[in-house]
N, C-alpha and C positions, 0 to 999 in steps of 0.2 A: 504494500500500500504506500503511499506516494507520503512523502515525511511531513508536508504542508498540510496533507488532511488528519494525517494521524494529531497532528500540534491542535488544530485545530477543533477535533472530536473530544481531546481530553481537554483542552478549555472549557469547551461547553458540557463536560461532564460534571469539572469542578466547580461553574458555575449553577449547575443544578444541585450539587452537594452542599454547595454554601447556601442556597434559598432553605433547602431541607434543615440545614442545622438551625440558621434564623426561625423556621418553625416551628423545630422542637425546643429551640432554646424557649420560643415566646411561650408552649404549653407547659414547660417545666416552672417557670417563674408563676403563673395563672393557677396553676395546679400548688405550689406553697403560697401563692398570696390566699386561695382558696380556704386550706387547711387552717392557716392561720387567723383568719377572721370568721372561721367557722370553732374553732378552739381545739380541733383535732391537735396542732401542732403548738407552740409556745414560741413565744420573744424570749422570755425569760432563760438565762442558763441555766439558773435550779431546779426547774422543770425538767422531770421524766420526760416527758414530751417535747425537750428543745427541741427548736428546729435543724440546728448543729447537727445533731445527732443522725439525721433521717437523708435518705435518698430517694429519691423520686426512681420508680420503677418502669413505671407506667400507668395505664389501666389493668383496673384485676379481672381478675377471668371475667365476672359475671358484667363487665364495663362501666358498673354501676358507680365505679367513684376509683378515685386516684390509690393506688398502690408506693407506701412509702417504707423501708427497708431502714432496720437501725444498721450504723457504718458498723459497728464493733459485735456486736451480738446476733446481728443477720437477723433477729424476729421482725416480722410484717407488724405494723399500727395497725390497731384494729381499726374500722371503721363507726362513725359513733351511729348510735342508734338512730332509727326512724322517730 
């Protein structure tokens, strides 16, 4: 394949990689502003619940709400009740 197209297919690849991380970056932020105005998640550091603490996973199986991961102990937050 011709070296001008190859240059130019993987720009426009990484150009599509970069839009995709800008919108998981913007769902990841939306998903702890979420938690934490909902009180799932904490400001505070003495809080079980800091926010420090957790990673955004994703969605959980059932898609019903954000999936967060404590860094150190690997247990899932629950999610709070209906």
């Amino acid at each position: 394949m011709n070296t001008d197209i190859m240059n130019s297919l993987e720009v426009e690849q990484d150009d599509r990689d970069q839009q995709k991380g800008k919108k998981i970056g913007k769902r990841v932020i939306q998903a702890f502003d979420d938690a934490i105005a909902s009180g799932r998640l904490s400001l505070n550091e003495d809080d079980d619940n800091y926010v420090g603490h957790y990673m955004w996973m994703g969605k959980s199986a059932s898609g019903l709400h954000d999936a967060f991961k404590h860094r150190i102990f690997r247990n899932y937050l629950a999610p709070l009740p209906n």
